[in-house]
C-alpha positions as a Markdown table, in Angstrom:
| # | Residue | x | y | z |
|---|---|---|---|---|
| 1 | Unk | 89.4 | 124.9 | 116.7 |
| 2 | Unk | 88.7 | 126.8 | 120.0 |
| 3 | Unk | 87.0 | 123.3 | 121.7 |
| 4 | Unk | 90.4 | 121.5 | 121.0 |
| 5 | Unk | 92.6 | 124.6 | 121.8 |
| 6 | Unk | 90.7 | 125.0 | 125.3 |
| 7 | Unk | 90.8 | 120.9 | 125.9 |
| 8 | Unk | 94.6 | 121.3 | 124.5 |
| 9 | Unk | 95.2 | 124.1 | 127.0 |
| 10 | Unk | 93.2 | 122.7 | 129.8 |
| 11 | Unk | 94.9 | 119.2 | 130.0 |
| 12 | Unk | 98.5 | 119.9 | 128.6 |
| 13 | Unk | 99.1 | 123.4 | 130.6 |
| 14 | Unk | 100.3 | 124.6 | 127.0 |
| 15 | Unk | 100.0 | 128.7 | 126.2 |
| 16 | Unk | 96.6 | 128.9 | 123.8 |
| 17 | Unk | 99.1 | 130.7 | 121.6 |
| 18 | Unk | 101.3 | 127.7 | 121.1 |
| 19 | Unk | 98.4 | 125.2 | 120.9 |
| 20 | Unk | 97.3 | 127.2 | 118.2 |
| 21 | Unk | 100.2 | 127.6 | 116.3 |
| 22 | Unk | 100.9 | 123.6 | 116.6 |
| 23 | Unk | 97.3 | 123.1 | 115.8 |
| 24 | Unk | 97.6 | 125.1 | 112.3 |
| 25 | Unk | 100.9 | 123.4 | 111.2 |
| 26 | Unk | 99.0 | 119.8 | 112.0 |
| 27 | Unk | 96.4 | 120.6 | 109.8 |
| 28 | Unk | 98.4 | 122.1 | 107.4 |
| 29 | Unk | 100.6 | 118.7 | 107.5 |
| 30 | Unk | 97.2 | 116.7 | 107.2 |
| 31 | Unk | 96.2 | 118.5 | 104.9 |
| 32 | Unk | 98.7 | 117.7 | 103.0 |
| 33 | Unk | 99.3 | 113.9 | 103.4 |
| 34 | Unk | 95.4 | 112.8 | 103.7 |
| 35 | Unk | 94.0 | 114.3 | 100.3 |
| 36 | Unk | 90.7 | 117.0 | 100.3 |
| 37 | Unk | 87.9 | 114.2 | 101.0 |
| 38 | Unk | 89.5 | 113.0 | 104.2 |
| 39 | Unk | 90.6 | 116.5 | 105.2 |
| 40 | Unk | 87.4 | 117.7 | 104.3 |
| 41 | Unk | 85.8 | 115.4 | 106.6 |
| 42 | Unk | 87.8 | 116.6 | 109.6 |
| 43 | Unk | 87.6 | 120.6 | 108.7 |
| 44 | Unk | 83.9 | 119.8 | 108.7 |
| 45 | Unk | 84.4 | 118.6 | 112.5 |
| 46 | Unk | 86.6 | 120.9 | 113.4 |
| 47 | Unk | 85.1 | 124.3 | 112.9 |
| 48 | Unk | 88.3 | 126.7 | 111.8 |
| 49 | Unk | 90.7 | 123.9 | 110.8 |
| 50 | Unk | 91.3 | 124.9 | 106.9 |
| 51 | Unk | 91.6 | 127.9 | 107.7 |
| 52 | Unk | 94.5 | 127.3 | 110.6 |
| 53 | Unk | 95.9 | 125.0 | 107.9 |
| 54 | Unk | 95.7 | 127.7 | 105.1 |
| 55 | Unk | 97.5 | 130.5 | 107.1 |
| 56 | Unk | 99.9 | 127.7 | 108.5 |
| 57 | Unk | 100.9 | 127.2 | 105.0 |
| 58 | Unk | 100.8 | 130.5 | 104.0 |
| 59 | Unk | 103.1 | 131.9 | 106.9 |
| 60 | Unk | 106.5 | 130.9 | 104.6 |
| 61 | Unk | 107.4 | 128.7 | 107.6 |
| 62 | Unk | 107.4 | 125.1 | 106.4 |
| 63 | Unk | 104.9 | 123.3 | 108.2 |
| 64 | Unk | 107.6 | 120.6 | 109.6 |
| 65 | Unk | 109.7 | 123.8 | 110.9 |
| 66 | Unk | 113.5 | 124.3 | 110.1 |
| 67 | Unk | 116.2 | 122.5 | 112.5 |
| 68 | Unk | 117.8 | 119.3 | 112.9 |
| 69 | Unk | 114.2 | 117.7 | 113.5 |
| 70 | Unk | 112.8 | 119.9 | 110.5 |
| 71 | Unk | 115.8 | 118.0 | 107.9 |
| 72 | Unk | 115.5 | 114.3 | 109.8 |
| 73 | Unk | 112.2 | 114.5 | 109.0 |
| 74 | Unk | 112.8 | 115.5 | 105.1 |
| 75 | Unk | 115.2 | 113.3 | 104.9 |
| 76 | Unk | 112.8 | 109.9 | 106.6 |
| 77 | Unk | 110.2 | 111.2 | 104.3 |
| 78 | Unk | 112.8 | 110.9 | 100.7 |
| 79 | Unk | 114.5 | 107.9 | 102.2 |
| 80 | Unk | 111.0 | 106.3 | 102.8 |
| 81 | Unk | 108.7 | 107.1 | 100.6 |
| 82 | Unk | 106.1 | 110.0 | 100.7 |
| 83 | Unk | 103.7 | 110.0 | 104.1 |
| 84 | Unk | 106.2 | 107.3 | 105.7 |
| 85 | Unk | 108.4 | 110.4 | 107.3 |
| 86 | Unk | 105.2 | 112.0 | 108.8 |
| 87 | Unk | 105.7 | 111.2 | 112.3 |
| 88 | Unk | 108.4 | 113.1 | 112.2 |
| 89 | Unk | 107.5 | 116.0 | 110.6 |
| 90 | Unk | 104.4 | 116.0 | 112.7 |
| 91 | Unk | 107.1 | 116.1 | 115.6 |
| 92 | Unk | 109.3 | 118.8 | 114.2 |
| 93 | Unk | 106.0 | 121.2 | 113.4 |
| 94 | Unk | 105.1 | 120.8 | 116.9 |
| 95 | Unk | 108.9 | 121.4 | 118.3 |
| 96 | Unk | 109.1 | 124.1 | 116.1 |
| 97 | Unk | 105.8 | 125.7 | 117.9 |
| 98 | Unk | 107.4 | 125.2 | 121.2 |
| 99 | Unk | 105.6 | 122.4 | 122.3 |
| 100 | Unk | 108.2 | 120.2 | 124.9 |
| 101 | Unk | 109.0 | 117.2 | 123.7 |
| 102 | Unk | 107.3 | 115.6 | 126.5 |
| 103 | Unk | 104.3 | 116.9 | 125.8 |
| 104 | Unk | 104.2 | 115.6 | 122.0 |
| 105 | Unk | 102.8 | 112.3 | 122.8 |
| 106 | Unk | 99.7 | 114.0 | 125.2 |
| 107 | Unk | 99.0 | 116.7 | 122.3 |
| 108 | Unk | 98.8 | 114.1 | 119.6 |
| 109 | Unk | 97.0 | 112.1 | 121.9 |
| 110 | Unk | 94.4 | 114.7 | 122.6 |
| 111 | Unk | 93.8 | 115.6 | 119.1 |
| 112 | Unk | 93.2 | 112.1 | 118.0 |
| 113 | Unk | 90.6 | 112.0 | 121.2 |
| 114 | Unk | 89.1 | 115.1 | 120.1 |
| 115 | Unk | 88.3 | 113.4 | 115.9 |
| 116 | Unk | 87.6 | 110.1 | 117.0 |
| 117 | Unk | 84.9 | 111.7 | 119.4 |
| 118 | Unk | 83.8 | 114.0 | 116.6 |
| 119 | Unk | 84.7 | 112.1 | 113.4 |
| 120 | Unk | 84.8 | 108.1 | 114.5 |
| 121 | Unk | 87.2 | 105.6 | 114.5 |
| 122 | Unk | 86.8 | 104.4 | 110.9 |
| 123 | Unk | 88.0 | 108.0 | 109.9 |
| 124 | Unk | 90.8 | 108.7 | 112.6 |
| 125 | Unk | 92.1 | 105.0 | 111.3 |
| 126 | Unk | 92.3 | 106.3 | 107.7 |
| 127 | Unk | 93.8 | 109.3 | 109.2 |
| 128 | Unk | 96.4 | 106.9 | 111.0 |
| 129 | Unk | 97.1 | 105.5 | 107.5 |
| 130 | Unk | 98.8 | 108.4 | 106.2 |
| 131 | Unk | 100.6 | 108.8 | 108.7 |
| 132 | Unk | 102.5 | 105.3 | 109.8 |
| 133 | Unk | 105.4 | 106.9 | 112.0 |
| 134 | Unk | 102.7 | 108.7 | 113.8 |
| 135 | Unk | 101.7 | 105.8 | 116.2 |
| 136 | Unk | 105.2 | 105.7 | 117.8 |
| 137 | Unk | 104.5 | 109.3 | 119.0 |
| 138 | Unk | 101.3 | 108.1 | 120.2 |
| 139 | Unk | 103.2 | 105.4 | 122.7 |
């Protein structure tokens, strides 16, 4: 997790602190949408990331964070059907972090750089899968 919280920090500007924090609820959110072989696959390239995920979902914050974002995203996710609402939720864990809402796009962007260098394109694809919504944050 430190390469992608220095290239996170390096290119966005964004507090390691915060980068870290949004990094932990991603993981915990892909954790939870992608199922252990595909998460297992990208906690094996990315040294620390079941263990950001773990205290991300241990912290008693939901991973999606509270707010308006937080309940639009619960509700596209039961109005849609499981994963479909992920996007969203992706965006509201990030917001909730303290990540601008400018800067969502570039640190999605960034982390999808960061597995596709490490992991491939076939697996960052399947990651894509889960989450449908995700693409329109990817713009």
């Amino acid at each position: 997790m430190d390469e992608l919280v220095q290239l996170i920090t390096g290119r966005l500007g964004i507090d390691a602190s915060v980068a870290n924090d949004g990094l932990g609820k991603l993981m915990a959110l892909v954790k939870e949408h992608v199922g252990s072989d595909l998460f297992d696959q990208i906690a094996g390239a990315v040294p620390g990331a079941d263990d950001a995920a773990s205290q991300a979902a241990d912290s008693g914050t939901p991973p999606a964070g509270g707010g308006l974002l937080g309940k639009l995203s619960g509700m596209a996710s039961a109005a849609l059907g499981g994963s479909a609402g992920g996007g969203l939720e992706i965006a509201s864990a990030l917001a909730s972090c303290g990540i601008d809402a400018e800067k969502l796009g570039p640190f999605l962007s960034t982390v999808i750089e960061f597995l596709k260098d490490k992991l491939g394109d076939d697996v960052v694809e399947q990651l894509l899968s889960k989450f449908p919504m995700l693409k329109t944050l990817l713009g």
